[in-house]
C-alpha positions as CSV (number, residue, x, y, z in Angstrom):
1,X,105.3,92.0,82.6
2,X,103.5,94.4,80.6
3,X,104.1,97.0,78.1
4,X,103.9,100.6,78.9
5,X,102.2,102.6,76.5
6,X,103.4,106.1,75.6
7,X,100.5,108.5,76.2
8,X,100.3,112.0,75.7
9,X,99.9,114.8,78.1
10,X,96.1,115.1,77.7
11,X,95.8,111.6,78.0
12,X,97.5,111.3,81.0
13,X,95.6,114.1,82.5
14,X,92.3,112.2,82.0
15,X,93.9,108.7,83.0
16,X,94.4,110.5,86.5
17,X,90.9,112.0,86.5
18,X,89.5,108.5,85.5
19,X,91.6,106.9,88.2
20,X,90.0,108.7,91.2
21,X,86.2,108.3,90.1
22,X,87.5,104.2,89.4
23,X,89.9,104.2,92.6
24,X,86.8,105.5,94.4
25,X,83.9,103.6,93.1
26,X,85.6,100.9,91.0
27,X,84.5,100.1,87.5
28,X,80.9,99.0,87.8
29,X,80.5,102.2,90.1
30,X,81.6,104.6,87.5
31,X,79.4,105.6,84.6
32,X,80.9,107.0,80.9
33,X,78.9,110.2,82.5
34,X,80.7,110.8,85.7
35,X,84.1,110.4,83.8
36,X,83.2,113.0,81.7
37,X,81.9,115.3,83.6
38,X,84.8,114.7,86.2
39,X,87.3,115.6,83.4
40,X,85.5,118.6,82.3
41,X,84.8,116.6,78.7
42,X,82.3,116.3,76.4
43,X,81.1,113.1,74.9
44,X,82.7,113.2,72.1
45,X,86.2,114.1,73.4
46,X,85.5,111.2,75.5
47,X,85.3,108.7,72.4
48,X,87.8,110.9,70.4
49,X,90.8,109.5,73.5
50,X,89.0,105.7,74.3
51,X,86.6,104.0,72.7
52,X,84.2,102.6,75.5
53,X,84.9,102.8,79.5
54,X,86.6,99.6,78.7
55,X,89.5,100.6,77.0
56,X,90.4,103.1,79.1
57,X,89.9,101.0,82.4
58,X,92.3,98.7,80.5
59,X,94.9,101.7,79.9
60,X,95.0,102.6,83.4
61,X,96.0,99.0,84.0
62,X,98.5,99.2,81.6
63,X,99.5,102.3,82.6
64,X,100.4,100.6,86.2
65,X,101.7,97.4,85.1
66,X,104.2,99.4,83.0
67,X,106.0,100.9,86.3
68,X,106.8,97.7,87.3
69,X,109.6,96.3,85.1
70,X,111.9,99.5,85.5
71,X,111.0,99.7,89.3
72,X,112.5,96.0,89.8
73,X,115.4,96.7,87.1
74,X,116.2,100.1,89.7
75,X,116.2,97.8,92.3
76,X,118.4,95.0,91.3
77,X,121.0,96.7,90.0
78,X,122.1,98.3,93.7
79,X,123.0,94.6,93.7
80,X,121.4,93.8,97.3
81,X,121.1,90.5,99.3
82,X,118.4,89.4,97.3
83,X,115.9,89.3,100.0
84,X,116.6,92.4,100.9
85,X,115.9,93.8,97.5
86,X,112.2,92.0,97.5
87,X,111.2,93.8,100.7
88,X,112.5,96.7,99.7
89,X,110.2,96.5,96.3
90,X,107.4,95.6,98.6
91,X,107.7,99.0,100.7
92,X,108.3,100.6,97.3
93,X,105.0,99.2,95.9
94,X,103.6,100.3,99.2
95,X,104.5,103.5,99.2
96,X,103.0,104.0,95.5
97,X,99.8,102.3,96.3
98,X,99.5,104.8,99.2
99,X,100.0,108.3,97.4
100,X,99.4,107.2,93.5
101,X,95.5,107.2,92.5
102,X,96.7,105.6,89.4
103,X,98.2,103.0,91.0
104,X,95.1,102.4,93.1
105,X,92.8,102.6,90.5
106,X,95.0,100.4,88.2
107,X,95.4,97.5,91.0
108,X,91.7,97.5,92.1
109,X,90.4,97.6,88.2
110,X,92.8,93.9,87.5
111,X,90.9,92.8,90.8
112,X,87.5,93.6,89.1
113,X,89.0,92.2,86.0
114,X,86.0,90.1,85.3
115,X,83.9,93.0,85.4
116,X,85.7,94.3,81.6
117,X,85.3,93.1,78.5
118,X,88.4,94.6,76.9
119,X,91.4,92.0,78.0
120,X,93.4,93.0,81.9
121,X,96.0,91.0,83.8
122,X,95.4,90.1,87.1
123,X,97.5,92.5,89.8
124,X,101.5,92.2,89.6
125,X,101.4,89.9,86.7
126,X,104.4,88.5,86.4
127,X,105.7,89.5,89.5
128,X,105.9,86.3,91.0
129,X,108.0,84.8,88.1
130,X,110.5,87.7,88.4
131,X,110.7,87.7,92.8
132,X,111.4,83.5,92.1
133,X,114.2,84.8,89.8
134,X,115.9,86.9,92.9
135,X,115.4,84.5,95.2
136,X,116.1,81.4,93.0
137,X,119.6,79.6,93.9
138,X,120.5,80.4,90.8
139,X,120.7,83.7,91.0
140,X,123.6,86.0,90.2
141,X,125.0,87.3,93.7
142,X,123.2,85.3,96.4
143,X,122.5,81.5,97.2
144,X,119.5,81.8,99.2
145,X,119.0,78.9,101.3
146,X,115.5,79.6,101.7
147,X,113.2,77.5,103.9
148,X,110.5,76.7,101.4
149,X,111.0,76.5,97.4
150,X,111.4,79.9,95.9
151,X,108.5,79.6,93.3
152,X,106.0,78.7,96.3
153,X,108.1,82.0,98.3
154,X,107.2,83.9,95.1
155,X,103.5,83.1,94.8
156,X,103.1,83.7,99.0
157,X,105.0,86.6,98.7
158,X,103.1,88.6,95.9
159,X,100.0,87.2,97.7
160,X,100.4,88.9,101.1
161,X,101.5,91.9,98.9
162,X,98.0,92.7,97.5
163,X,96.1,91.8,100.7
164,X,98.1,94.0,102.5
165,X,97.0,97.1,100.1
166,X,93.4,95.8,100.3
167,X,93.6,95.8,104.2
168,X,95.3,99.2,104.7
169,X,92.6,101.6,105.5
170,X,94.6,104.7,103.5
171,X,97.4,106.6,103.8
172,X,101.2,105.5,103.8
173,X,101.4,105.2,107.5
174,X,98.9,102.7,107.5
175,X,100.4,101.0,104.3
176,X,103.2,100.2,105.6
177,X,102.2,99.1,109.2
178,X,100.4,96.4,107.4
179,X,103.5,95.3,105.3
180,X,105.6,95.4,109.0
181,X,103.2,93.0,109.7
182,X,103.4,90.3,106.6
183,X,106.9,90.6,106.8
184,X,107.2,89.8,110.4
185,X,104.7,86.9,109.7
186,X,106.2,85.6,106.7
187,X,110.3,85.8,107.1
188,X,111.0,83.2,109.6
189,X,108.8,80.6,106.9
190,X,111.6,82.5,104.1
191,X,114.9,82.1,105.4
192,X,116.1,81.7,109.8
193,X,115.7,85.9,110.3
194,X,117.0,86.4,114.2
195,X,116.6,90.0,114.3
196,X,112.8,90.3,111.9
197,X,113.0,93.8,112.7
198,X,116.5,94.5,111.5
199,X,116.5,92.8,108.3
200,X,112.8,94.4,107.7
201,X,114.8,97.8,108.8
202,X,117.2,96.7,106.2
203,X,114.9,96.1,103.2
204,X,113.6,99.6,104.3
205,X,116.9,101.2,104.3
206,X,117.5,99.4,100.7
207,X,114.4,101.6,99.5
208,X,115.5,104.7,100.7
209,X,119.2,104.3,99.0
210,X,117.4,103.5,95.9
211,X,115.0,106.4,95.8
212,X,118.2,108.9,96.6
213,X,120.2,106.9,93.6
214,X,116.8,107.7,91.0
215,X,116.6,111.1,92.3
216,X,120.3,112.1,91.5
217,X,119.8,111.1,88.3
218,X,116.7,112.6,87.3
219,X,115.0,113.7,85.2
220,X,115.5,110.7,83.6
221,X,114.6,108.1,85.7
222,X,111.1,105.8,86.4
223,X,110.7,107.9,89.8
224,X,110.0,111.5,87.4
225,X,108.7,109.9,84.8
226,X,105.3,108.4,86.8
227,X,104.9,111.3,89.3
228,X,102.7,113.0,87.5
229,X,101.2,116.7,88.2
């Protein structure tokens, strides 16, 4: 998983800006002009913040990958079923995708990785190591019994995941019909699911108690800390 750099306020402001002119028209599509002039900048506050379009394509990646380590911590301490707690980060992740530029912009600029020469990580790094964690026999509170080893769940998992965001034509609603759909697909090769709609209703319902748990501790928690103005 990777670090989360502390930026500061004006650097945050003109991540966000960045992220809907990359989110948009992703990096190749975007000029060192059209961020500029989409911030309200001139060239050389531009340089003064990032030193090439490179860098700060890179920091909104960054900036992403950071949420991800405290989201799953948030999660996995409610102590949930474990495979309850992975769809509930799925819906989670959904739900960010759907309403976060950042986000957006951050997991289509690791897909277009190739495209930049300063260093990214492919989407969810690391992700699939930490979901084979929950749902390794190992784990702390659940033996899994799953139908197919966890580290090839993992991988299918975080795999359905991004091509679910890609396929969702926008908007949350959609989002998440196209997750209802992997999970439907996918649970009865995870683990004998009689009811897929319940225990997808379940992971749902994990989600929500989570979000309530962040928000009555706020302002300190991930959930205030990325929702940015």
């Amino acid at each position: 998983m990777a670090r989360h750099q502390r930026l500061d306020d004006n650097q945050l402001r003109f991540l966000r800006s960045a992220a809907e002119l990359f989110a948009e028209r992703g990096f190749l599509g975007t000029s060192v002009s059209d961020l500029q002039e989409r911030a309200g900048l001139t060239k050389n506050a531009f340089y003064a913040m990032f030193p090439n379009k490179d860098a700060l394509a890179a920091a909104i990646v960054e900036h992403t990958a950071g949420q991800w380590a405290p989201l799953i911590a948030q999660f996995e301490a409610l102590r949930a079923p474990a495979l309850d707690t992975v769809i509930a980060l799925s819906f989670e992740v959904a739900e960010k995708y759907a309403t976060d530029v950042m986000v957006r912009a951050g997991i289509r600029l690791s897909l277009e990785r190739d495209a930049i020469k300063t260093p990214v990580p492919a989407p969810f790094e690391g992700w699939a190591e930490e979901i084979e964690r929950l749902l390794s026999p190992a784990g702390e509170w659940e033996l899994m019994g799953l139908a197919a080893p966890a580290d090839v769940a993992s991988r299918v998992v975080v795999t359905c995941l991004i091509g679910a965001l890609q396929l969702a034509s926008g908007g949350e609603t959609d989002v998440v019909k196209r997750l209802v759909e992997v999970w439907t697909v996918i649970l009865p090769g995870l683990r004998p699911t009689p009811d897929l709609a319940a225990r997808i209703a379940t992971g749902q319902g994990l989600r929500e108690r989570a979000r309530a748990q962040a928000a009555a501790t706020a302002p300190t928690t991930v959930w205030r800390a990325v929702d940015l103005p």
